[in-house]
C-alpha positions in Angstrom: -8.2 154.4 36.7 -11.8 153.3 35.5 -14.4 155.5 33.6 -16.6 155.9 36.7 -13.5 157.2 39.0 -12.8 159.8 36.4 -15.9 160.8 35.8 -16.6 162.0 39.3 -12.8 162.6 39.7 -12.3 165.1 36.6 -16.2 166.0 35.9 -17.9 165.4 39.5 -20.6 163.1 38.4 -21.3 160.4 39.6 -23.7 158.4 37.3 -23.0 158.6 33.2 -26.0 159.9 31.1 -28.0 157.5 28.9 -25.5 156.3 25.8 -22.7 157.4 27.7 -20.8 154.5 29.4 -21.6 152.7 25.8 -19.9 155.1 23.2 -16.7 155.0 25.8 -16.8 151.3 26.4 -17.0 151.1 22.6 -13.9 153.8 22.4 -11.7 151.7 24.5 -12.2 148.3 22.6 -10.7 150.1 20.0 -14.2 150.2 17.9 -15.0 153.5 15.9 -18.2 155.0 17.4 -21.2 157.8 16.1 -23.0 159.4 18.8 -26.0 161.5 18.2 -27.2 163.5 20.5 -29.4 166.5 21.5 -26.9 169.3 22.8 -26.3 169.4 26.7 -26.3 165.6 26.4 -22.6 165.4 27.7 -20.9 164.5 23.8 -17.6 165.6 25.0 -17.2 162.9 28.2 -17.7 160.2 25.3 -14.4 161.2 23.8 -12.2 163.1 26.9 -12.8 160.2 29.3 -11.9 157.8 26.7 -8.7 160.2 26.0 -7.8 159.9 29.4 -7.2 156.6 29.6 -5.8 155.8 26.2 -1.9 155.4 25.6 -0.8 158.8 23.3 -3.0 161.6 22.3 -6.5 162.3 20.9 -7.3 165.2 18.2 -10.2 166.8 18.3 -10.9 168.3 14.9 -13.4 170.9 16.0 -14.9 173.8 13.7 -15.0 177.3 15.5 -12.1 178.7 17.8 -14.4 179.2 20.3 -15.8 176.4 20.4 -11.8 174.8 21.3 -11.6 177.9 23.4 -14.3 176.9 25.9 -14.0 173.4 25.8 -9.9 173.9 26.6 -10.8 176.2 29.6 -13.1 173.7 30.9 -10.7 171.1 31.1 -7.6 172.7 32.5 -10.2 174.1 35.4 -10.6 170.4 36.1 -7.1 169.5 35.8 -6.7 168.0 32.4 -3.8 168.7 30.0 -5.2 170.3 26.9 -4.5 172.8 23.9 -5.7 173.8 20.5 -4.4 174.6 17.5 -6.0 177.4 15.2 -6.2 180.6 12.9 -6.0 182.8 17.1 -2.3 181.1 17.8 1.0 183.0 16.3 3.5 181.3 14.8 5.5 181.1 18.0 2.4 180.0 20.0 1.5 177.1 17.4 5.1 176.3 17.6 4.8 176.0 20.9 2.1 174.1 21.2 3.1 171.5 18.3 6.5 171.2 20.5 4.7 170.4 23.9 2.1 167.9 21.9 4.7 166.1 20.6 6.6 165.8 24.4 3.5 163.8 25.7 2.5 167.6 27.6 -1.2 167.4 26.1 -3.3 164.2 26.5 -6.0 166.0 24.1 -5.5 168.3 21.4 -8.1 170.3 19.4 -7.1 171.3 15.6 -9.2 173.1 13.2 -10.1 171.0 9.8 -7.8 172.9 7.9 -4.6 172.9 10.1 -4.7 169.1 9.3 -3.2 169.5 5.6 -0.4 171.9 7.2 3.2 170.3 6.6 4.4 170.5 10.0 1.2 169.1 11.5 1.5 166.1 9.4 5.2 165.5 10.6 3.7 165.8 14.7 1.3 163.5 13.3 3.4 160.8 12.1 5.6 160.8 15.2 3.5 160.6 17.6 1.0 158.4 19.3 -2.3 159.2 18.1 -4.8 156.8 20.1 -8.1 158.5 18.7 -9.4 161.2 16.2 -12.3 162.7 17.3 -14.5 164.7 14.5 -17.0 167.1 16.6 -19.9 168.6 14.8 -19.6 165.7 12.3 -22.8 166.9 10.6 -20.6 169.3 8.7 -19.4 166.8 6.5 -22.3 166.1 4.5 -23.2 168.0 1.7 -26.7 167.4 2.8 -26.2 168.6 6.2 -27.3 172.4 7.0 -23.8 173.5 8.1 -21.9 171.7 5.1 -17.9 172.5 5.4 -15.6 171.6 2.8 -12.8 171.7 5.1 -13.9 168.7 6.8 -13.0 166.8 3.6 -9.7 166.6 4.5 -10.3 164.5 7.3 -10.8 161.0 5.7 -7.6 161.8 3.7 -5.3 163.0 6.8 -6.4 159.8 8.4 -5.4 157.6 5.8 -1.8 159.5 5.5 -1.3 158.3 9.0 1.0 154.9 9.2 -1.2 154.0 12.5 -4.5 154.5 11.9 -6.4 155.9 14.7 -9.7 154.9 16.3 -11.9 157.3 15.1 -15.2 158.6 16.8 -17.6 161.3 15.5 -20.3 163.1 17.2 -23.5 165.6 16.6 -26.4 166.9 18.3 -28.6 167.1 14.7 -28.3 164.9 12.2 -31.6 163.3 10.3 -31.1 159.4 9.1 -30.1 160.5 5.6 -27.1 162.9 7.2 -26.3 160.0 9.7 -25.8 157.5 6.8 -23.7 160.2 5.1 -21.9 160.8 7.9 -20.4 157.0 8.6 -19.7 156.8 4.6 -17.7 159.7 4.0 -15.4 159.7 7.4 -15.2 156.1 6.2 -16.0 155.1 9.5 -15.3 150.9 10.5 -18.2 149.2 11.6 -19.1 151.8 13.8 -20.8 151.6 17.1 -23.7 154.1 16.5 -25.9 155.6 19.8 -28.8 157.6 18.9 -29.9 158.8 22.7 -32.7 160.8 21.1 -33.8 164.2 20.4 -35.9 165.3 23.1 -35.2 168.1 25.6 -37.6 167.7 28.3 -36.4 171.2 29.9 -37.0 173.1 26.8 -40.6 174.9 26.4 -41.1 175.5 22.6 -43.3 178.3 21.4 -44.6 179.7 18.2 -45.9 183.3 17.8 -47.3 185.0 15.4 -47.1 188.8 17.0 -47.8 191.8 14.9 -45.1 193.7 16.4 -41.8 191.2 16.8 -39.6 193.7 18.8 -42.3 194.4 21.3 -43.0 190.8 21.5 -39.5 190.5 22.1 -39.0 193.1 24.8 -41.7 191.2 26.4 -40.1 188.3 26.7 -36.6 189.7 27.9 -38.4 191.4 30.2 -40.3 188.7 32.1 -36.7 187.2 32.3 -35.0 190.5 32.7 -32.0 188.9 35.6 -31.4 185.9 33.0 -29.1 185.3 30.2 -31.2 184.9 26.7 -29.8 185.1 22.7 -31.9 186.8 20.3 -31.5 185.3 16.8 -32.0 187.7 13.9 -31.7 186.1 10.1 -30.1 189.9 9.0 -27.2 192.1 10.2 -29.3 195.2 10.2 -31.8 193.8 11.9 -29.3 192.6 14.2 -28.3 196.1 15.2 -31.9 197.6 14.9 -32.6 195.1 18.1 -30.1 195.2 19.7 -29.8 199.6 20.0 -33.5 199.8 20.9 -33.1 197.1 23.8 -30.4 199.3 25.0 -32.3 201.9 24.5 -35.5 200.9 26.5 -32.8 199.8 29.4 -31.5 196.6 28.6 -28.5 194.6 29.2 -28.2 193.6 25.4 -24.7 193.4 23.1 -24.5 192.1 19.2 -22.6 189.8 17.2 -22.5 189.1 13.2 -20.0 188.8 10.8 -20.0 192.3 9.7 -18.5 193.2 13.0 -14.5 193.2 13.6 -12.7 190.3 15.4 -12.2 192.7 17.9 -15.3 193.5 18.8 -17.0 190.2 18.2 -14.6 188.7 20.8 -15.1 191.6 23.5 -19.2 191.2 22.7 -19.4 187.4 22.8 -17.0 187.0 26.0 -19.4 190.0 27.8 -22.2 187.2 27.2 -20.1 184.2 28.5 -19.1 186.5 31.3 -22.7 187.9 32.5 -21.9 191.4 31.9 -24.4 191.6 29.2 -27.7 189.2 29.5 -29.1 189.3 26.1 -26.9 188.8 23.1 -28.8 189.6 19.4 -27.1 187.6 16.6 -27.3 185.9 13.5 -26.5 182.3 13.1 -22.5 183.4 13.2 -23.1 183.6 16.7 -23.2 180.0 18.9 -22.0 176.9 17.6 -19.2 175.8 20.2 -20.6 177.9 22.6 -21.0 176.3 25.9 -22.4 179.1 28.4 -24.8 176.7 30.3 -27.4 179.0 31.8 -28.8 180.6 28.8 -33.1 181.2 29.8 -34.4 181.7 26.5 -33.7 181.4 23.0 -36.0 183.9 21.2 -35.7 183.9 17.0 -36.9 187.1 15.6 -36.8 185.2 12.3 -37.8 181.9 11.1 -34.3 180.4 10.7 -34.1 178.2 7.0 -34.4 174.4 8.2 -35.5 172.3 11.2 -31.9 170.9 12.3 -30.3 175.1 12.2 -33.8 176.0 14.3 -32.8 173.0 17.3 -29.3 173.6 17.6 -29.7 177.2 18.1 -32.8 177.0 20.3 -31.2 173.8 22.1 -28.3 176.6 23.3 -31.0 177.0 26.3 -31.0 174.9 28.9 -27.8 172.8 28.7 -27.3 173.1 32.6 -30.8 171.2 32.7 -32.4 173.7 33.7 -36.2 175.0 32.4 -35.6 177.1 29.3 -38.0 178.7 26.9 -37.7 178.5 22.7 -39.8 181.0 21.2 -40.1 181.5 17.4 -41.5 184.9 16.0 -43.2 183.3 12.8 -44.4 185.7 10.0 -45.0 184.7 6.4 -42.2 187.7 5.3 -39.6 185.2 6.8 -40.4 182.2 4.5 -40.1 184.6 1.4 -36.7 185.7 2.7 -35.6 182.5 3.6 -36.4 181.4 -0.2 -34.7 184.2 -1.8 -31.5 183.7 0.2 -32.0 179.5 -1.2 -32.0 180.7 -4.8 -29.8 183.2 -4.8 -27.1 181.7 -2.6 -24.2 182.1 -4.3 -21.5 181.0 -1.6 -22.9 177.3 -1.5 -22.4 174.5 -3.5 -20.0 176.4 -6.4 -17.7 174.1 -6.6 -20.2 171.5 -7.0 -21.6 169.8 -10.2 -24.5 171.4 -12.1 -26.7 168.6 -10.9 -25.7 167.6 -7.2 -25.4 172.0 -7.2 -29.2 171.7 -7.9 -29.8 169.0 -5.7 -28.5 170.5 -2.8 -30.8 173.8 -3.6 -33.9 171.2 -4.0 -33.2 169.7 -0.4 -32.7 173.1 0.8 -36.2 173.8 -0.4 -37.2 170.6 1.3 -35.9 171.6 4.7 -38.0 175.1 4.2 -40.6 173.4 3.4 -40.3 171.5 6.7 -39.3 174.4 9.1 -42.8 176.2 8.1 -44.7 173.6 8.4 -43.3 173.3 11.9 -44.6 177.0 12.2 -48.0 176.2 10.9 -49.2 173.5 12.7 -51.4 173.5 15.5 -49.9 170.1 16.7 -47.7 169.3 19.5 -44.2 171.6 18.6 -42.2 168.7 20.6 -44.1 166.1 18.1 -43.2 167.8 15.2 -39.8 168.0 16.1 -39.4 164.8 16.8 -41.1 163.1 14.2 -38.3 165.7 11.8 -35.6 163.8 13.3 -36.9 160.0 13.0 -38.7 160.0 16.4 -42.2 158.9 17.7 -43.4 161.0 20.1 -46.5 161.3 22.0 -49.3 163.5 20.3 -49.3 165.8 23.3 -46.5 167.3 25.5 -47.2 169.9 28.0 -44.6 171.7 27.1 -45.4 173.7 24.2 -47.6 176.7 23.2 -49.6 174.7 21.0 -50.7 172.1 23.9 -51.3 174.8 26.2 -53.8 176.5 23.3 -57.3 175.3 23.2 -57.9 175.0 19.6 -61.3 175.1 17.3 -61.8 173.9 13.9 -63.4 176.7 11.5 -64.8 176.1 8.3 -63.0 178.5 5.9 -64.3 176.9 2.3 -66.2 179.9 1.5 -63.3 182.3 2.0 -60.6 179.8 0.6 -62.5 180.1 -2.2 -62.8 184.0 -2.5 -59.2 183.9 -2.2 -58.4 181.6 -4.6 -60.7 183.3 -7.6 -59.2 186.2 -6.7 -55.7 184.9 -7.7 -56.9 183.5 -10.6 -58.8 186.5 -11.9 -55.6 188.5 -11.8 -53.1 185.8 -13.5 -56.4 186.5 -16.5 -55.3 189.7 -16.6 -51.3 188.6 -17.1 -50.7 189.6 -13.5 -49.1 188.6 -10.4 -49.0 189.9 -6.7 -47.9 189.5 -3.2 -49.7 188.4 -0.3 -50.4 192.1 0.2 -52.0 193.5 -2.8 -54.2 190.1 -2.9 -55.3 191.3 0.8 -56.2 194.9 -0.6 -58.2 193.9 -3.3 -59.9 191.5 -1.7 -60.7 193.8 1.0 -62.0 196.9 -1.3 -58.6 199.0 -0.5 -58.2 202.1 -2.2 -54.7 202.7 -2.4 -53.2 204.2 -5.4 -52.1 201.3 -7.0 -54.9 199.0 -6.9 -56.8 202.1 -8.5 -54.0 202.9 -10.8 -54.1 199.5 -12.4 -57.9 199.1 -12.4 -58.3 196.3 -10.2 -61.2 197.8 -8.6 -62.9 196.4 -11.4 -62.6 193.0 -10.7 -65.0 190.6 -9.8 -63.4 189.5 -6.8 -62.1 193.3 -5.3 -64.2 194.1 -2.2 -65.5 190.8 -2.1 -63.9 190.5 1.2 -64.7 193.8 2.9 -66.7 192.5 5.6 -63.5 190.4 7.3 -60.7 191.9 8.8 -57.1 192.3 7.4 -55.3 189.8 9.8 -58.3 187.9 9.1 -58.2 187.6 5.2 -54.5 187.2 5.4 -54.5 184.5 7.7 -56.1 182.6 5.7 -54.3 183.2 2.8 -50.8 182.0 4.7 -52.8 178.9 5.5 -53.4 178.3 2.1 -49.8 179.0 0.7 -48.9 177.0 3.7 -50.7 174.2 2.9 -50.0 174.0 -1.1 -53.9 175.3 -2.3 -51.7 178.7 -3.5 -48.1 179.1 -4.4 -45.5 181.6 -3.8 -43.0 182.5 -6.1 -38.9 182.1 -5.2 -38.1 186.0 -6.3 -37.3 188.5 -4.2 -40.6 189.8 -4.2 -42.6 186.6 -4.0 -45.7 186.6 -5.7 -49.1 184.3 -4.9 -49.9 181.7 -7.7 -52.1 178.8 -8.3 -51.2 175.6 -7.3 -51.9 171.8 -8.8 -54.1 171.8 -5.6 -55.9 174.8 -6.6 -58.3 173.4 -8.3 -59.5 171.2 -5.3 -60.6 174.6 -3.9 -62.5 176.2 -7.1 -63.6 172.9 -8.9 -63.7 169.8 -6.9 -65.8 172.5 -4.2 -63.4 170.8 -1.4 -63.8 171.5 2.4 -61.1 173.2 3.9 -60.9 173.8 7.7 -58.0 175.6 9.7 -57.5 175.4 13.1 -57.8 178.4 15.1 -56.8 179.1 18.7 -60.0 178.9 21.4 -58.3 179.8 24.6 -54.2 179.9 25.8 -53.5 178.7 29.0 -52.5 181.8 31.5 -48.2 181.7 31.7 -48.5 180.8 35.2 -49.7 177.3 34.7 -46.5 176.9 32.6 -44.3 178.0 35.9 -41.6 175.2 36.3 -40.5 174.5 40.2 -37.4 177.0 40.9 -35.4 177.8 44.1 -37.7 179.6 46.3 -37.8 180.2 50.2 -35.7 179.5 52.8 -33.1 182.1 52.0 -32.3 180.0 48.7 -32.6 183.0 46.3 -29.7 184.8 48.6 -27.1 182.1 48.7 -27.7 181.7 45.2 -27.0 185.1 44.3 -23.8 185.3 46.7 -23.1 182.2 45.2 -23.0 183.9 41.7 -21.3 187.1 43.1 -18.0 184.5 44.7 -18.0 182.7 40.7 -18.0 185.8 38.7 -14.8 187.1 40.5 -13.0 183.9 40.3 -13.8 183.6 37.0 -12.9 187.2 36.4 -9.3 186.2 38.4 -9.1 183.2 35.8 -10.2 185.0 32.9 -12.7 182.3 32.1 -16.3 182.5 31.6 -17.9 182.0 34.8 -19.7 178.7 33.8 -16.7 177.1 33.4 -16.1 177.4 36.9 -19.3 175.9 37.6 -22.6 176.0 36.2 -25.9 177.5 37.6 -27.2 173.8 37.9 -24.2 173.4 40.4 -24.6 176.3 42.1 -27.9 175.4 43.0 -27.2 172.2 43.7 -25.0 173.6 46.6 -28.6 176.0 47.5 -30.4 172.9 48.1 -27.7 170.1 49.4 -25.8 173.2 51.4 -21.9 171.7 51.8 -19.9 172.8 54.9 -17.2 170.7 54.4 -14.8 169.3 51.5 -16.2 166.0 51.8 -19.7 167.4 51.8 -18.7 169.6 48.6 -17.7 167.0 46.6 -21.1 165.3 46.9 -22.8 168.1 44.6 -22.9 167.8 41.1 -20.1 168.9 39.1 -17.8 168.9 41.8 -14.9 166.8 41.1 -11.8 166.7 42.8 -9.8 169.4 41.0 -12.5 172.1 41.6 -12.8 170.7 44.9 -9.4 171.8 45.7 -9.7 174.8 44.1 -12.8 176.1 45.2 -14.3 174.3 47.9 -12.9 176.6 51.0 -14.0 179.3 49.1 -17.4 177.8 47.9 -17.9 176.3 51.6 -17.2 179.2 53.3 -19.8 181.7 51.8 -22.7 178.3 52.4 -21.6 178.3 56.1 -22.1 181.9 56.9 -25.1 181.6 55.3 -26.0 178.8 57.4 -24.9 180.7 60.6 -26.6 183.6 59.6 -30.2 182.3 58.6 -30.2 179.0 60.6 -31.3 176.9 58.1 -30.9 173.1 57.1 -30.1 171.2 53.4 -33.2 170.4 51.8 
C-alpha cells in the first residue's frame, strides 16, 4: 500500500502537510530524518505512516504516559495495532505487552526512555525486527534545551547495543538552531534528512497584557469563551488552586492539575478536560506535554513562563484542529523576578553536571529570560518576535496580534528616565538598595512608615515625582530595567541597581523614548469567520452531543474520535451517505465503518428537518 492510500485510509486525509511526504520518503529509503515542527503540524504521520509500511516494528521513545496514552487511543480508533510500555502497566500487563510485541501483534510500540535500559526489554529488542526508532520530543536531549531529560541519554547507547541498527528519526515542535545542532550530535544521528516546516501558527492570535488585576482579566477571557475548552497556566501550585476555586466559585466549569496533587486525582482532573466535562483546566507546566485534545480556544498564562520555546509549546496547545485560537500572556514585572529566583536557586537541574557546564546552563537560562521579557516588552509584532527567536524572518506586521492591532505613540521619557535613575543612585550613596516598589514611593513623596522610618524623605530625589501617577512612574521604571538603563538583582527580593548603561541616562544626557499605546482596535475587528447560520450551530452541537457518548462508550477522549475541525467539516460538506462521509476530513476508512451510520444519520435528520443544502 502507498503513503497516500494510507493516509486517507488510516488518517482520512487526503493531501500530506508541507514536509510531510519528504520526512516519510526519507524514512523509507532507510535515511535517518529530524523534523521540526510547530505542534498541530501532523509530526506523528511522519513516523506511523512510515511504521506502517516497514518490515518489523517501530519504538517510539516518548516522554509522558499520557502523551503514549492518547497517541495509542488514536490509533487503535483508526485501526492500527499499537501499545506502550510505561511506569501505568503492572508487571503482568508489561509482560503482556512485551509477549504480543515480540509475536509481530504491535506494528508500533511506545516505551518510555527509561524502560530502554530494563533487562527484559533489551532481550525483546534483540530478537525482534526493529525497522525504526522514533525519539519524540527530541528537544529533551539537550542540555541546552528547556525540558532537558537525562533519561534520554540512554538512547544513543540502547541503539548502539542493538546488532541491527535501526533507522532512526527524531522530531520536535521547538527547538532553536543551537538545540537542533545538539540534537543530530548526541542521538548520533547519520546524515540526517532535516525539515524545518517553520514556526508559524497562522490560527493562533498572540496577546500581551499588562492588567492590574490578573484573575479578573482572566475571568474575562473565560468568559467571552465561556462554551470553549481553554488551559490556564499558573508558574505556582498555590496559585494554581487560588484560580482555579474562585473560577468555580464565580460559576465556572474549571478543574486543576500540578504535581502536588495525587496520581489519582491528576488523572480523574486531566481526563475531565480531555473529556469536556470541565472547560478550563488551571495548571502549571506539569500539565500538557503529550497532550493532544485538539479543540482547546485559548491558552491564557497567568505568569510569564521562564523562556520563549516553554511559552510556544504551551500556548501552541490551542488550535491544533486548525482552528482560530487566542494566546494571551498576563505580563507583570513580579513574574520576571520570580522567574530569576527559581534560575538561581534551582537546585533540581544540572547537579550532576560539572561546576562549569552547571554554570553554563544557569547563564543560558538567564539568556532565555532575558529573551521571553523582551518578548513582553516590545511593542513590535508578537508573531515577529517569535519568529525571529526561532531563526525565522517574518514580516514586521501580522494582524494577528495585540500589538498590531494597538496604535502606538512615541513619548519622550528623558526627563523622567532621569529622575528615576538619580533616584537609584542617591540611595546606593546611602549603602542602600530597594525594589521597584520603594523606588516608586519615594519618588512619588509616599509616606509610609518605612520610607519615614529610614529618612528617605530627605532625599533629593523623594517627591520629585509626585505630580505623575503610580502606574505611571512604574511603567517607566520596568522599561528601564527592561531595557538594561537599571538592573535588577537575582535574590528573592530583587532589588533596582545601576547598570553599565546607566550612565547614558545621567551623563551622556541620552534620549530615551518608549512606546506607548494610542488606540486598540475594538475585539470585533479581530472576529475570525466561524460556523454561523443555516442551522450550522445546531448540527454542530448534536454533532458534539452523538461524539461525547461514543467516546464515553469507548472511554476515550472525545477528540480522538474526531476532532471539532471534523465535525464541522461534516456542518459545512453535510454527508448522507458512507461514500459521502468519507469525503470529510479526518474520515478514513476505519472510522468510516465505525461511525459513519451513526454520524450520517444525525446529518440527515437534520437535513429533513431544516431543508437545507452542503455549503
Amino acid at each position: 500500500m502507498k503513503k497516500r492510500d494510507i493516509l486517507k485510509q488510516r488518517f482520512g486525509h487526503t493531501e500530506f502537510r508541507e514536509g510531510q511526504a519528504e520526512l516519510i520518503d526519507a524514512i523509507l529509503a532507510g535515511r535517518d530524518v529530524f523534523g521540526v515542527m510547530p505542534t498541530g503540524a501532523g509530526k506523528s504521520v511522519c513516523y506511523q505512516i512510515p511504521a506502517l509500511m516497514l518490515e518489523g516494528i517501530t519504538l517510539v521513545i516518548s516522554p509522558l504516559i499520557s502523551l503514549m496514552k492518547d497517541q495509542v487511543n488514536a490509533l487503535v480508533q483508526s485501526g492500527i495495532s499499537a501499545a506502550y510500555l510505561n511506569s501505568s502497566l503492572t508487571a503482568p500487563q508489561y509482560a503482556e505487552v512485551l509477549r504480543r510485541a515480540a509475536n509481530g501483534e504491535y506494528k508500533i510500540l511506545y516505551v518510555a526512555p527509561e524502560r530502554l535500559a530494563a533487562a527484559g526489554f533489551l532481550r525483546f529488542a534483540e530478537a525482534t525486527t526493529i525497522s525504526m526508532a522514533t525519539v519524540d520530543e527530541a528537544h529533551c536531549v539537550s542540555q541546552w534545551g528547556q525540558d532537558f531529560r537525562p533519561g534520554y541519554l540512554k538512547i544513543v547507547e540502547f541503539i548502539e547495543r542493538l546488532s541491527l541498527r535501526p533507522v532512526v528519526s527524531a522530531f520536535t515542535a521547538t527547538a532553536t538552531a543551537e538545540v537542533r545542532e545538539d540534537v543530530i550530535r548526541i542521538l548520533r544521528l547519520r546524515n540526517p534528512f532535516v525539515v524545518t516546516t517553520g514556526f508559524d501558527r497562522k490560527n493562533l492570535y498572540f496577546a500581551v497584557r499588562k492588567p492590574s488585576d490578573k484573575f479578573a482579566e482572566t475571568q474575562k477571557i473565560v468568559r467571552e469563551n465561556r462554551s470553549k475548552s481553554g488551559i490556564v497556566y499558573c508558574a505556582a501550585r498555590k496559585t494554581v488552586e487560588e484560580v482555579c476555586d474562585r473560577l468555580n466559585g464565580n460559576g465556572f466549569s474549571a478543574t486543576r492539575y500540578h504535581a502536588g496533587l495525587d496520581d489519582d486525582e491528576r488523572r480523574k482532573n486531566q481526563d475531565d478536560f480531555l473529556n469536556d466535562r470541565k472547560t478550563v483546566m488551571v495548571a502549571t507546566n506539569a500539565f500538557g506535554m503529550g497532550i493532544d485534545k485538539s479543540n482547546v480556544s485559548f491558552v491564557v498564562h497567568y505568569n510569564m513562563p521562564k523562556n520563549v520555546e516553554s511559552y510556544y509549546q504551551e500556548a501552541g496547545r490551542a488550535g491544533r484542529d486548525g482552528e482560530p485560537a487566542e494566546c494571551i500572556l498576563l505580563y507583570s514585572g513580579r513574574d520576571v523576578r520570580t522567574n530569576l529566583y527559581l534560575i538561581e536557586n534551582n537546585r533540581d537541574a544540572g547537579e550532576d553536571l560539572p561546576p562549569d557546564i552547571r554554570a553554563a546552563v544557569r547563564e543560558k537560562d538567564r539568556e532565555r529570560l532575558r529573551a521571553m521579557t523582551a518578548y513582553c516588552a516590545t511593542t513590535g509584532c508578537l508573531r515577529e518576535c517569535l519568529l525571529r527567536y526561532f531563526g525565522e524572518t517574518a514580516p514586521r506586521f501580522c494582524g494577528r496580534c495585540s500589538n498590531c492591532d494597538t496604535e502606538f505613540e512615541t513619548v519622550d521619557i528623558t526627563t523622567e528616565s532621569q529622575k528615576i535613575v538619580s533616584c537609584v543612585y542617591r540611595v546606593l550613596q546611602r549603602n542602600r538598595a530597594f525594589g521597584k516598589k520603594m523606588i516608586v514611593d519615594i519618588l512619588h513623596g509616599g509616606r509610609n512608615e518605612k520610607v519615614l522610618q529610614l529618612g528617605l524623605d530627605s532625599l533629593s530625589t523623594y517627591g520629585i515625582m509626585a505630580d505623575a501617577p503610580v502606574r505611571r512612574i512604574r511603567e517607566i521604571l520596568d522599561f528601564l530595567v527592561d531595557n538594561d538603563f537599571l538592573a535588577l538583582s537575582a535574590d528573592e527580593y530583587p532589588v533596582v541597581t545601576p547598570s553599565l548603561r546607566s550612565g547614558e541616562v545621567i551623563r551622556e544626557k541620552r534620549t530615551v523614548e518608549m512606546n506607548v499605546p494610542a488606540r486598540v482596535a475594538p475585539a470585533e475587528a479581530r472576529q475570525t469567520e466561524e460556523i454561523s447560520g443555516g442551522g450550522e450551530d445546531e448540527l454542530f452541537e448534536s454533532l458534539r452531543a452523538l461524539r461525547a457518548r461514543i467516546a464515553s462508550e469507548a472511554h476515550v477522549p472525545a477528540y480522538v474520535v474526531f476532532p471539532d475541525a471534523a465535525l464541522r467539516d461534516m456542518c459545512r460538506k453535510l454527508p448522507r451517505t458512507r461514500e459521502e462521509f468519507l469525503e470529510v476530513a479526518g474520515v478514513g476508512e476505519s472510522k468510516m465503518a465505525r461511525y459513519g451510520e451513526s454520524f450520517t444519520a444525525v446529518i440527515r435528520e437534520h437535513v429533513s428537518r431544516n431543508a437545507v443544502s452542503p455549503a
